[in-house]
C-alpha positions as a Python dict, from the first residue, in 0.01 Angstrom:
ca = {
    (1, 'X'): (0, 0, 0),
    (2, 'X'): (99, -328, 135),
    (3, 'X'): (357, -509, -83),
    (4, 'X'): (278, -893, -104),
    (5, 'X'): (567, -1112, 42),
    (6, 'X'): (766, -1271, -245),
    (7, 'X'): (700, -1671, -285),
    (8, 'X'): (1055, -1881, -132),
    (9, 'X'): (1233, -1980, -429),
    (10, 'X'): (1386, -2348, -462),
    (11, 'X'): (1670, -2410, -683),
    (12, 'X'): (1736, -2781, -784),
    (13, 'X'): (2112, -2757, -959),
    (14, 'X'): (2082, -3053, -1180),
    (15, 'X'): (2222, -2922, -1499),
    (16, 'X'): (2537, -2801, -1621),
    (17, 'X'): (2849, -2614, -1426),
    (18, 'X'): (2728, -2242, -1517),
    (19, 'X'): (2359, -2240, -1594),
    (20, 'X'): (2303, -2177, -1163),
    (21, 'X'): (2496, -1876, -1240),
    (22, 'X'): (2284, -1772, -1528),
    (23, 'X'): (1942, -1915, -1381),
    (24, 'X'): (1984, -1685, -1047),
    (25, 'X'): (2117, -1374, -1283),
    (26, 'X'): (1754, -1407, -1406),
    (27, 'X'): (1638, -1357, -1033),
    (28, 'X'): (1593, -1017, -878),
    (29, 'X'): (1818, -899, -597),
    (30, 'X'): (1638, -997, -286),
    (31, 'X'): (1486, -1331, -410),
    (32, 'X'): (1592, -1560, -138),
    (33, 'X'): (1680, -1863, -294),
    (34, 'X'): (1778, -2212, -126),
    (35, 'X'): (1979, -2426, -357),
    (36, 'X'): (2000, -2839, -343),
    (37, 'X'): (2351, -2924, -516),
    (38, 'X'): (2565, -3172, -498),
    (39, 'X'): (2813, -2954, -606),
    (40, 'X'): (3054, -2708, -388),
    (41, 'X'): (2933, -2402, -412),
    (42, 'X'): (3071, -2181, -671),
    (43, 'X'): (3354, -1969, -555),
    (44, 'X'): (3222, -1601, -567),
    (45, 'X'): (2854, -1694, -577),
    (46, 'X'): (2651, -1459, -356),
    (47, 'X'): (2318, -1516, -421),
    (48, 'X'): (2142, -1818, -263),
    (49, 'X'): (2171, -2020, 56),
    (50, 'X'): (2372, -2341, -14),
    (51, 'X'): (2169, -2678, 78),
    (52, 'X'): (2408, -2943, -19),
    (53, 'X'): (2181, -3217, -166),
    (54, 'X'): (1891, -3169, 68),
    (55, 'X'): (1620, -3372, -1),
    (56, 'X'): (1259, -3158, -154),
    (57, 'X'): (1048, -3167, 180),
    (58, 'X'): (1363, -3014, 389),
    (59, 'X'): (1359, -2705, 169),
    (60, 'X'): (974, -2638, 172),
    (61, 'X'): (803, -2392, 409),
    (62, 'X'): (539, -2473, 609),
    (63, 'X'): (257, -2273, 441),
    (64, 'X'): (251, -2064, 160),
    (65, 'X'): (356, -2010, -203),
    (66, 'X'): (669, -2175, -327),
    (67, 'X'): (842, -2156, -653),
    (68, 'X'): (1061, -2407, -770),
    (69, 'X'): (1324, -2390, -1113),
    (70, 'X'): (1594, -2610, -1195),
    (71, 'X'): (1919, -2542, -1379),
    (72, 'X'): (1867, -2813, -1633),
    (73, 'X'): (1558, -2651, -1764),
    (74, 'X'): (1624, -2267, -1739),
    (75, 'X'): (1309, -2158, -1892),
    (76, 'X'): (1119, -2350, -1641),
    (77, 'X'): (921, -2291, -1280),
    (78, 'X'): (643, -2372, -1128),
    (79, 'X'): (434, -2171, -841),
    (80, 'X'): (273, -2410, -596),
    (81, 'X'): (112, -2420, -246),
    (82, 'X'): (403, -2541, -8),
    (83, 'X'): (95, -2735, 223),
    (84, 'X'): (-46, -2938, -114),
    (85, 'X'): (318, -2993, -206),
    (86, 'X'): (427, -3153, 129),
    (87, 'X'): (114, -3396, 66),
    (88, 'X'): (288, -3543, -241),
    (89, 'X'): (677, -3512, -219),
    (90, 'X'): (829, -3827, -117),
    (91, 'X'): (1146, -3846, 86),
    (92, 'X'): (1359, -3901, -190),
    (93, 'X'): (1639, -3679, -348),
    (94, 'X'): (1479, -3330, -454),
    (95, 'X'): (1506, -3398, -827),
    (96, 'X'): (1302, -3735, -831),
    (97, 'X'): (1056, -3624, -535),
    (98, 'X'): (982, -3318, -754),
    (99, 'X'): (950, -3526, -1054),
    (100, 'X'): (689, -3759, -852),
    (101, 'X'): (481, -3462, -711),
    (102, 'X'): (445, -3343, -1050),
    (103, 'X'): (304, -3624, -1190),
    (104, 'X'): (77, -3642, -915),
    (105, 'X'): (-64, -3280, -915),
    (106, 'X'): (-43, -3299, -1338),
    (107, 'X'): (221, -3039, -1391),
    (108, 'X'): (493, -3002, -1616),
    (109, 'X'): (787, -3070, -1504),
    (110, 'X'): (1151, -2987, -1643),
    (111, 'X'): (1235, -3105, -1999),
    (112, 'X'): (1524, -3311, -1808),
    (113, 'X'): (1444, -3621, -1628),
    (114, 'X'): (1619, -3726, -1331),
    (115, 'X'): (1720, -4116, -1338),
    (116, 'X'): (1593, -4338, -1031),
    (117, 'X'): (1545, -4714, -986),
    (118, 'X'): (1203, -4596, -749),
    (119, 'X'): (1081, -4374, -976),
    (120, 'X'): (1062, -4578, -1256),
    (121, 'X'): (849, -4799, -1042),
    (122, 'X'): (624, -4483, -966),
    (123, 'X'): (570, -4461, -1330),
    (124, 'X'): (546, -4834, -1416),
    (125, 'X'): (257, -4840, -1137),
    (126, 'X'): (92, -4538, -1270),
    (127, 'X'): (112, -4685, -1638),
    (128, 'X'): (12, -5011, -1561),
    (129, 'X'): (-255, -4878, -1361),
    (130, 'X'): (-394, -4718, -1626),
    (131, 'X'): (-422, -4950, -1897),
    (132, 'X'): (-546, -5143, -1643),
    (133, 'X'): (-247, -5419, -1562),
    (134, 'X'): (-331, -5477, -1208),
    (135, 'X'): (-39, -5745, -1153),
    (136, 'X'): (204, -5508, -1304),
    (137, 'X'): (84, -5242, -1062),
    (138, 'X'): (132, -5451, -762),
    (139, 'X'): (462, -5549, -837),
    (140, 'X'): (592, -5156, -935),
    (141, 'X'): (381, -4990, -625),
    (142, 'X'): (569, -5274, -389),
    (143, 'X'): (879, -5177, -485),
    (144, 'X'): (780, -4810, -443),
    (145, 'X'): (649, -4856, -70),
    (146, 'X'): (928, -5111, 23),
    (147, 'X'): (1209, -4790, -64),
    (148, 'X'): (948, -4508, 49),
    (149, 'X'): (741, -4653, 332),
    (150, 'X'): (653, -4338, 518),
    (151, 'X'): (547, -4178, 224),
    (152, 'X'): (169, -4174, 174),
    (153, 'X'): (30, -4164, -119),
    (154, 'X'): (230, -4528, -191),
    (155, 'X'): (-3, -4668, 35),
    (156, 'X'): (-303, -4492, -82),
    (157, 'X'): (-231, -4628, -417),
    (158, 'X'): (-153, -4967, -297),
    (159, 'X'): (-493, -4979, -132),
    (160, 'X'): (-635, -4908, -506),
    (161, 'X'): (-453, -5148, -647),
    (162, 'X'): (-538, -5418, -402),
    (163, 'X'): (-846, -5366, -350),
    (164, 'X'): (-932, -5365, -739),
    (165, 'X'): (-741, -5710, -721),
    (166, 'X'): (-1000, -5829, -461),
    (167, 'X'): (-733, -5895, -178),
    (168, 'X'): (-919, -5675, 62),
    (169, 'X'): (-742, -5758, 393),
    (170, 'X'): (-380, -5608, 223),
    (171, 'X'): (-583, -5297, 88),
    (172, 'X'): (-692, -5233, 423),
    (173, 'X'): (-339, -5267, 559),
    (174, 'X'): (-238, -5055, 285),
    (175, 'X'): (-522, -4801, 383),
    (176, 'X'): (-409, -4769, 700),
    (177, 'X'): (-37, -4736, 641),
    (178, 'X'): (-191, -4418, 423),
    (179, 'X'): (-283, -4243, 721),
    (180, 'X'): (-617, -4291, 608),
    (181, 'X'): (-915, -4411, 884),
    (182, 'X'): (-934, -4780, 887),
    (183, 'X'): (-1302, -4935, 737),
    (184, 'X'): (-1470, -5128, 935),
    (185, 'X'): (-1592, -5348, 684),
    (186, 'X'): (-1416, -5484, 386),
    (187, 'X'): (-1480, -5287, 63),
    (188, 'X'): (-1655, -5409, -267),
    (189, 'X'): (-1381, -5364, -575),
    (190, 'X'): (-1467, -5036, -701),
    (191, 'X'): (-1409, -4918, -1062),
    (192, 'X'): (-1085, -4823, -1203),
    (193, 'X'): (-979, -4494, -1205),
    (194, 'X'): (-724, -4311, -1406),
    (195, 'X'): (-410, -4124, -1237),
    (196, 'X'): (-282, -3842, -1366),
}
C-alpha cells in the first residue's frame, strides 16, 4: 500500500522563546519543517530547517498540500493548497502575508495578530468596503498597492473599488495591473459585493 506523502510544514516563530520547542515536540519525527524566525536558532534544536525571517511565498512549494502553525497560537494549523495560497500571499513578512491570505480565503487565523502599518490598510479597505464607504476604501487600498504593488489581488480590489466609484479609466488601470485581461470597453458600476 502506497503511503501518501506528508503535507510541508511551515513554522512562523512569532511567539514566545520556548513554545518552537514545544510546538515541533508536538510534530512527528520526520515532519520536515521550515521555520521563519527572526530569532537565532536555538542552540541544540534539531528539528526544522532554519529560514531566518523569510518572507510566506519563499517557503511555499510549488503544488501541493501545505500546513502552516505558528508558535504564538500552539493549538493552531491550517491545511491549504500551496497553488491557491500563492494566489493570495502578498510579499510581505510571513506573519502579516499569512494574516492577509486568511482573510481572503475566510480562515481562521492564529488568536495572535501580527502588527503592520499595510495591513491595517488591508483591513480598513475590506471594512470600509463593506459597509459600503467607497472613499475610505480608496484611500486604505492605495496605501496597500503603493507598499505591495506586485501583489494582485490589491489591484483586483482597486478595480472594485473604482469602478463602483464611477472612475472607470483608473479601474481599468487597476484591472490591468491585476494581471487580469484589459476590457475593451469601459464597464457600467456594478453592485457591491461583500469580501470575506
Amino acid at each position: 500500500m502506497h503511503k501518501a506523502p506528508t503535507p510541508r510544514l511551515i513554522i512562523l516563530d512569532d511567539g514566545p522563546p520556548g513554545a518552537l520547542e514545544a510546538l515541533l515536540g508536538r510534530e512527528l519525527p520526520e515532519t520536515l519543517a521550515l521555520v521563519s524566525s527572526v530569532r537565532p536558532r536555538p542552540a541544540g534544536l534539531r528539528k526544522g530547517v532554519w529560514m531566518s525571517d523569510s518572507k510566506l511565498h519563499e517557503l511555499l512549494p510549488e503544488t501541493g498540500p501545505v500546513r502552516i502553525r505558528a508558535t504564538s497560537d500552539l493549538d493552531w494549523q491550517i491545511l491549504l493548497d500551496a497553488e491557491i495560497l500563492r494566489e493570495v500571499v502578498p510579499p510581505a513578512s510571513a506573519q502579516v502575508a499569512l494574516a492577509v491570505a486568511l482573510q481572503i480565503l475566510g480562515q481562521p487565523g492564529p488568536r495572535t495578530r501580527p502588527h503592520d502599518r499595510v495591513l491595517q490598510a488591508w483591513e480598513a479597505a475590506v471594512a470600509a468596503w463593506n459597509r459600503r464607504d467607497l472613499d475610505g476604501a480608496r484611500e486604505a487600498i492605495t496605501l496597500v498597492n503603493r507598499r505591495w504593488p506586485t501583489w494582485k489581488p490589491g489591484w483586483s480590489f482597486a478595480d472594485e473599488v473604482y469602478t463602483s466609484l464611477g472612475m472607470f479609466e483608473i479601474a481599468v488601470a487597476c484591472r490591468c495591473r491585476s494581471g487580469e485581461p484589459p476590457l475593451f470597453r469601459l464597464r457600467s458600476p456594478k453592485p457591491l459585493r461583500k469580501v470575506a
